[in-house]
C-alpha positions in Angstrom: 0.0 0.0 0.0 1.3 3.2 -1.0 1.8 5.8 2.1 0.9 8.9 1.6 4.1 10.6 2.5 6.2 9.0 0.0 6.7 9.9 -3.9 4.2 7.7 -5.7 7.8 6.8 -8.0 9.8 6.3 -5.0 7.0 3.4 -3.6 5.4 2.0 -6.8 8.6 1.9 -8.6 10.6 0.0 -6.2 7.4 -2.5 -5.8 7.6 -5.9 -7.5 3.6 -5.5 -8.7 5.2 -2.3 -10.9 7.2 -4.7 -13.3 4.1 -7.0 -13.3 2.1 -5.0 -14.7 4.1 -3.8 -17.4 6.0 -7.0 -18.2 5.0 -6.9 -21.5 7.5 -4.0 -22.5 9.2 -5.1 -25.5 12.7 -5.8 -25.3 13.3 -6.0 -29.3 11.5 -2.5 -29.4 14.1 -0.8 -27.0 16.9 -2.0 -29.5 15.3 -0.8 -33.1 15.2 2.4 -31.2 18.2 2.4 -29.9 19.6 1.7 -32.9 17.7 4.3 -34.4 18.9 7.1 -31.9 22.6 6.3 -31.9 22.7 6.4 -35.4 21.1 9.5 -35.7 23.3 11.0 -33.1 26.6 9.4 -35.2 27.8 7.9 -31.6 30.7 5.5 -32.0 31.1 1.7 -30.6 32.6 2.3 -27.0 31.6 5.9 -26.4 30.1 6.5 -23.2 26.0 6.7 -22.3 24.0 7.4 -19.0 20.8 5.8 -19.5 18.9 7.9 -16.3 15.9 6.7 -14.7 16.7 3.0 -16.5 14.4 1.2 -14.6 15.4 -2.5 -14.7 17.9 -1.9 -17.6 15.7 -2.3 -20.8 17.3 -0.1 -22.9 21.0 0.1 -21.3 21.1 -3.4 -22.4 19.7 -2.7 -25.6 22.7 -0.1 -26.1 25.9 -2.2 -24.0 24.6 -5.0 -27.1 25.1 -2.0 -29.6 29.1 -1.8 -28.7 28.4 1.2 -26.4 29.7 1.8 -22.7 26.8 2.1 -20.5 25.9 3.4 -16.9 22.0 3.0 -16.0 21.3 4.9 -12.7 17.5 4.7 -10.8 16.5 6.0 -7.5 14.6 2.0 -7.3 17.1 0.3 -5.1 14.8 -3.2 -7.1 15.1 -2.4 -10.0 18.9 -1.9 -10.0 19.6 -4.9 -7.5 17.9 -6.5 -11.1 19.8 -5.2 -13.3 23.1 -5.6 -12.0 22.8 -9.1 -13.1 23.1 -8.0 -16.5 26.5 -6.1 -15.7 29.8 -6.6 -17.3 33.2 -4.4 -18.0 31.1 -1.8 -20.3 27.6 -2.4 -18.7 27.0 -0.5 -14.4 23.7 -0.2 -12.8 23.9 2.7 -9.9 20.9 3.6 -7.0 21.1 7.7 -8.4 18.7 10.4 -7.9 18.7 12.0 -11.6 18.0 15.6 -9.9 21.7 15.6 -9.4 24.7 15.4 -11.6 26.5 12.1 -11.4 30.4 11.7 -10.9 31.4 11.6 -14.7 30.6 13.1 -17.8 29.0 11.2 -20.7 29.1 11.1 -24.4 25.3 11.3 -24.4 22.7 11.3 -21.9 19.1 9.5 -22.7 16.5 10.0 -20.7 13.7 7.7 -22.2 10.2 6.2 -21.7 8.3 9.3 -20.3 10.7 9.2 -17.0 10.8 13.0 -16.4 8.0 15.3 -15.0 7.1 13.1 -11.7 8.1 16.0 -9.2 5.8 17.1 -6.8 8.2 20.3 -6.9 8.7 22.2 -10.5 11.8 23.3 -9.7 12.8 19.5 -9.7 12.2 19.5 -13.6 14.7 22.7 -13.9 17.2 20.5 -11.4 16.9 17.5 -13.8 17.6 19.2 -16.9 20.6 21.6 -15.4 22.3 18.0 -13.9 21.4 16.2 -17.6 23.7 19.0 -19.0 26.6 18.8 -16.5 26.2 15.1 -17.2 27.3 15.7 -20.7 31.3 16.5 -22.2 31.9 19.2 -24.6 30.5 18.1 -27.6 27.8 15.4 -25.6 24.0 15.3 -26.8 21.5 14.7 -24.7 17.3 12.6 -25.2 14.4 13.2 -23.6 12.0 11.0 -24.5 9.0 11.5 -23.4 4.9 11.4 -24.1 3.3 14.1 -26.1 0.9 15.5 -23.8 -1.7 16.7 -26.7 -2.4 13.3 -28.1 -2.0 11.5 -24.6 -5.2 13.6 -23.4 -7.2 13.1 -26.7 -7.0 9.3 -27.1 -7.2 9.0 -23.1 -8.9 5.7 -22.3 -10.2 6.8 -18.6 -11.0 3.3 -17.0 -9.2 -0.3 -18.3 -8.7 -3.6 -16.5 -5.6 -5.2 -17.5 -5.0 -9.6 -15.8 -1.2 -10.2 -15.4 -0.4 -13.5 -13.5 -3.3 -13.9 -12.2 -3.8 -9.5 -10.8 -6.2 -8.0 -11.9 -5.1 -4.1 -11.9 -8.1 -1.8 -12.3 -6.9 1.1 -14.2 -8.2 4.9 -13.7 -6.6 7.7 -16.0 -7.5 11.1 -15.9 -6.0 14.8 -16.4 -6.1 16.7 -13.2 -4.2 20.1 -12.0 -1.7 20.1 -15.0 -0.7 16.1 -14.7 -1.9 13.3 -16.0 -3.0 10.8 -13.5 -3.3 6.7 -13.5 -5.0 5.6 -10.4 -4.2 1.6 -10.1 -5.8 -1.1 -7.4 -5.5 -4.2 -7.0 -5.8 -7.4 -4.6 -2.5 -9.8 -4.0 -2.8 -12.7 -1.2 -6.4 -11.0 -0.1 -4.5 -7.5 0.5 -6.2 -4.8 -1.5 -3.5 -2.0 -2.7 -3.6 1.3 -4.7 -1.0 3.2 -6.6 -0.6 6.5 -8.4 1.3 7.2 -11.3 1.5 11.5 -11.6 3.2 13.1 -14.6 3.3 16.4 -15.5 1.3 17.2 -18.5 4.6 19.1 -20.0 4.1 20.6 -24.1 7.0 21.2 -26.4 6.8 24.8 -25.4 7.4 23.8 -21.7 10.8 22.3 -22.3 11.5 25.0 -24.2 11.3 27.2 -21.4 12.9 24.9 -19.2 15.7 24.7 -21.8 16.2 28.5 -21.5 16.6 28.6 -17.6 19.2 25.7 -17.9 21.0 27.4 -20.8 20.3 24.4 -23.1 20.0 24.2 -27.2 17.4 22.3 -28.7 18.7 20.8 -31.3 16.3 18.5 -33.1 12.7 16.9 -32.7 11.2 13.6 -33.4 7.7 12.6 -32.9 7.8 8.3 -32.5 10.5 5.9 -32.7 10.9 5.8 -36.4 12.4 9.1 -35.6 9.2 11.0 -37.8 8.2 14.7 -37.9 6.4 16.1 -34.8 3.1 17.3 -34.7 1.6 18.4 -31.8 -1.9 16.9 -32.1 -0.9 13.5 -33.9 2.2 12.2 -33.0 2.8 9.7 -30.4 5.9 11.3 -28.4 7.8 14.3 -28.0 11.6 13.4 -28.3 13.8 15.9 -27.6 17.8 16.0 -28.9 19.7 19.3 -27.0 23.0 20.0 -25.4 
């Protein structure tokens, strides 16, 4: 049960019932787009990538298979106990809080799978994005992947129920005070629970301001995975290249 003085990423991330529910992530996915994105960016075999806020280590592992030296960092103490069993000499999982700047700098910094805009506290946001760029060397790029907000709201399915080994997870989604909401419950072993997922409801023209108090370039945009035009109303992410 989620307490109501915690983060709602800090309990429902680290739970077990989190990766449960969203098992069905595809792993092949991650690498098309990783492929995809390094490409694009013209990163080299062996440079150096911070995947932040990696989760389990989807698409670090995606990118250490690519050739590339990678650090994932997560603030779930779970989720990296998992994925340090995929570690080897260019693969590290790290327990990081991605409002601060980690110990080294990186070729690139990806930041992927709507994992941005969960701060109770705005100026979190401005923290993230100023620590992303002292992340980065000299001539480092930086991703933000993340939902586009427009098209999220208009195809918004408000109520779902969704059976994973044997949980039923009842599913609530709505837009409320600038974020977009997912209320899930569920019974386990007779115990009932309830999680919120909480994401700021963040436009193009939001980073864009962000990127001006950080003193970062925006670079280029991409609107899905295929790395395609963006268009506000239609597209199914936001992805943002800057430095």
């Amino acid at each position: 049960m989620q307490k109501e003085t915690e983060n709602w990423f800090t309990s429902w991330f680290d739970t077990p019932y989190y990766h449960i529910l969203y098992k069905d992530r595809d792993y092949d996915e991650a690498l098309i787009f990783m492929k995809k994105l390094t490409g694009f960016l013209k990163l080299e075999r062996g440079e150096t990538i911070l995947d932040l806020a990696c989760g389990k280590g989807r698409h670090a592992r995606s990118l250490n298979e690519l050739g590339f030296d990678v650090t994932g960092v997560d603030l779930s103490p779970a989720s990296i106990l998992y994925a340090k069993g995929y570690e080897n000499d260019t693969l590290h999982f790290d327990v990081h809080d991605m409002c601060k700047p980690y110990h080294k700098k990186f070729d690139a910094v990806f930041n992927l799978f709507t994992s941005f805009g969960y701060f109770e506290n705005e100026h979190d946001n401005l923290r993230t994005l100023k620590a992303i760029k002292a992340d980065l060397k000299l001539t480092g790029k930086a991703v933000i992947d993340f939902m586009n907000v427009n098209y999220v709201i208009s195809n918004l399915v408000e109520k779902e129920t969704k059976t994973v080994d044997n949980i039923t997870f009842h599913i609530n989604r709505y837009v409320k005070d600038g974020y977009i909401i997912k209320d899930i419950s569920f019974k386990d072993n007779n115990e009932n629970y309830f999680f919120t997922e909480k994401v700021k409801a963040l436009t193009k023209e939001d980073f864009l301001d962000y990127f001006a108090k950080a003193g970062i370039e925006l670079l280029f945009t991409f609107g899905d995975y295929n790395l395609g035009s963006f268009d506000p109303e239609k597209s199914s992410r936001l992805i943002l290249i800057f430095n």
